[in-house]
Backbone bond lengths (Angstrom), bond angles and torsions (degrees), N, CA, C in turn:
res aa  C-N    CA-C-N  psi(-1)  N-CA   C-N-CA  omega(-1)  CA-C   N-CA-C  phi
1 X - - - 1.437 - - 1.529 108.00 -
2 X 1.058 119.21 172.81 1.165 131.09 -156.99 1.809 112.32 -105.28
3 X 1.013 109.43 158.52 1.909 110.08 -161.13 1.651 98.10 -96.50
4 X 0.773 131.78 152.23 1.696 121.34 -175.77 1.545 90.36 -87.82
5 X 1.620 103.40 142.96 1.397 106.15 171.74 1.427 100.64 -90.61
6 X 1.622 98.84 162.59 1.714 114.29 -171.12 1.894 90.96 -94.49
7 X 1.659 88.50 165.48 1.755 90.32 -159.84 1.781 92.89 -110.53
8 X 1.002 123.80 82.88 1.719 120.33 -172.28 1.422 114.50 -41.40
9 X 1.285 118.82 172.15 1.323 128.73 176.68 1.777 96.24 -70.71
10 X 1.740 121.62 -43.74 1.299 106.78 -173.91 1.205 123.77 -40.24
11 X 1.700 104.18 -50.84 1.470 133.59 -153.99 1.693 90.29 -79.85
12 X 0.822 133.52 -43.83 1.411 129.94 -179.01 1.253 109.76 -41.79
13 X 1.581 110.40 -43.75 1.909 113.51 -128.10 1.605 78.00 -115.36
14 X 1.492 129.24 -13.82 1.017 102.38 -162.81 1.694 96.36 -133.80
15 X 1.355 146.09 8.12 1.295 156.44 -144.26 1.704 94.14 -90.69
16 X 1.436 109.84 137.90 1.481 109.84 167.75 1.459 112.86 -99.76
17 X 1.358 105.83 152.10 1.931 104.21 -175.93 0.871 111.87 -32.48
18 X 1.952 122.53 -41.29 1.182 112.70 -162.12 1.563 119.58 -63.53
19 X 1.582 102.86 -47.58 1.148 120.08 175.50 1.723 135.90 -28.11
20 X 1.740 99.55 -49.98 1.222 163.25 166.46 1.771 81.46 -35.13
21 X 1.315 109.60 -93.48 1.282 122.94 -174.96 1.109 128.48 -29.32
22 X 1.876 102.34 -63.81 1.792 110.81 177.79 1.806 107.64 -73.28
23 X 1.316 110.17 16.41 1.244 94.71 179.57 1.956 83.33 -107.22
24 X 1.105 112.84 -31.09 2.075 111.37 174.73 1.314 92.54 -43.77
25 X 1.280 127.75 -50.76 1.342 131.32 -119.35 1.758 86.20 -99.69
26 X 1.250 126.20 -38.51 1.359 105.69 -173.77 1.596 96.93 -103.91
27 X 1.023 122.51 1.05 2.086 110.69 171.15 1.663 82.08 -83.39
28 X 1.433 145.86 -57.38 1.279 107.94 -166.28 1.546 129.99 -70.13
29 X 1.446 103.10 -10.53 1.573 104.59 170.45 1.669 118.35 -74.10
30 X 1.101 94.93 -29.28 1.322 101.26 174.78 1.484 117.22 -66.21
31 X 1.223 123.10 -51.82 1.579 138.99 145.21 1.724 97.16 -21.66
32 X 1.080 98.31 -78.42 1.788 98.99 -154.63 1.868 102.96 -40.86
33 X 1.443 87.87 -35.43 1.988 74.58 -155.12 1.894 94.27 -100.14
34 X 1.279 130.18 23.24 1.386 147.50 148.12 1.710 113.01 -80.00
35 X 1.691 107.25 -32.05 1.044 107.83 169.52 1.205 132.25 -88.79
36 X 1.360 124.12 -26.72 1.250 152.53 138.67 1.510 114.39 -35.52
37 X 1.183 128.99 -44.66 1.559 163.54 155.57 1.811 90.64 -35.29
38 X 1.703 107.49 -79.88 1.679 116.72 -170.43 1.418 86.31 -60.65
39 X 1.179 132.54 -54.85 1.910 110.23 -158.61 1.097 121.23 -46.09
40 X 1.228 115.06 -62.53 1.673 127.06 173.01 1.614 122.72 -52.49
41 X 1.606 93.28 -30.47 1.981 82.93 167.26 1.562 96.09 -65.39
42 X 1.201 107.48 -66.82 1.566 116.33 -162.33 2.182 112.81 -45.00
43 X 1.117 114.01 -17.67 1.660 120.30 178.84 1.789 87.18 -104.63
44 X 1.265 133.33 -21.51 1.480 117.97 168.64 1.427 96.81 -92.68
45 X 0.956 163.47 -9.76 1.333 138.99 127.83 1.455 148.05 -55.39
46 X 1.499 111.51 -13.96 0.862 104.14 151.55 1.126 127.78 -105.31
47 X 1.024 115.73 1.17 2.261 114.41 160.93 1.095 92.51 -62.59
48 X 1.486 135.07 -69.03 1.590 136.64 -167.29 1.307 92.20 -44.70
49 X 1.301 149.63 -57.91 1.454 129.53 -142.39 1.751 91.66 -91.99
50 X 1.111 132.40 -43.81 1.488 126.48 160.25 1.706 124.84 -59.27
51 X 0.848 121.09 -7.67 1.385 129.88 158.75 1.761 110.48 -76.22
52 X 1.328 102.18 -57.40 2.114 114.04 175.08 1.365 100.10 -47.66
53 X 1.460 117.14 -61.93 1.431 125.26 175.73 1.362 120.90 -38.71
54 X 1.322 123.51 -28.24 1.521 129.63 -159.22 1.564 112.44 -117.17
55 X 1.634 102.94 -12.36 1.409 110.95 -178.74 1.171 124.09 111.70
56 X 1.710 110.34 -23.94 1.357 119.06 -144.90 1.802 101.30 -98.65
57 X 1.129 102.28 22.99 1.619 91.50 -178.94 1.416 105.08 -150.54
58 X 1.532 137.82 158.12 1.367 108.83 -18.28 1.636 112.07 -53.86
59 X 1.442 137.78 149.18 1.202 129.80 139.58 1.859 122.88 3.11
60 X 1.011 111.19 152.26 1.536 119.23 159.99 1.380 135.43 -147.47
61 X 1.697 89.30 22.67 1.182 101.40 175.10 1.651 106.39 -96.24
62 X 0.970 117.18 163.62 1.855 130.07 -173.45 1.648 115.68 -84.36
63 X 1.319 120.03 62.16 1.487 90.47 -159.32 1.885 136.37 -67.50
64 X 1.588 80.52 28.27 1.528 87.45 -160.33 1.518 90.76 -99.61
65 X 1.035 114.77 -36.91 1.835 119.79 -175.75 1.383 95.46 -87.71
66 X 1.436 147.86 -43.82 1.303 138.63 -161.34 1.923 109.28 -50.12
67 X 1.255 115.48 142.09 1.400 122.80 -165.20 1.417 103.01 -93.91
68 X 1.249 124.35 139.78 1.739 128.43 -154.34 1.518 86.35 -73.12
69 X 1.638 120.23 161.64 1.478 115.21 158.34 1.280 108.18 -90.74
70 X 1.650 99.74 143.84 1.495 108.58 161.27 1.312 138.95 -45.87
């Protein structure tokens, strides 16, 4: 993801509405898919914590010895 850009004194003093806008327009996209980003940790955490719960995790199978399927 992307680093938030800093907003200079130029860009401040001198930015047109329009400008103004497409800069709304890509900090909230950036947002959306950061948030999108937190959802999926947060639904991969809770399989992981229902997996602990159930036994089934970590694994105990070997995957280094396990034989490929046919």
């Amino acid at each position: 993801m992307s680093a938030r850009p800093k907003i200079t004194a130029l860009y401040a003093e001198n930015a047109s509405p329009d400008s103004i806008r497409n800069e709304i327009t890509k900090a909230r996209a950036t947002q959306a898919r950061w948030q999108r980003h937190v959802d999926n940790l947060y639904a991969l955490l809770g399989t992981r914590l229902a997996q602990i719960d159930a036994g089934t995790w970590p694994p105990t199978t070997d995957h280094a010895t396990e034989e490929p399927n046919p």
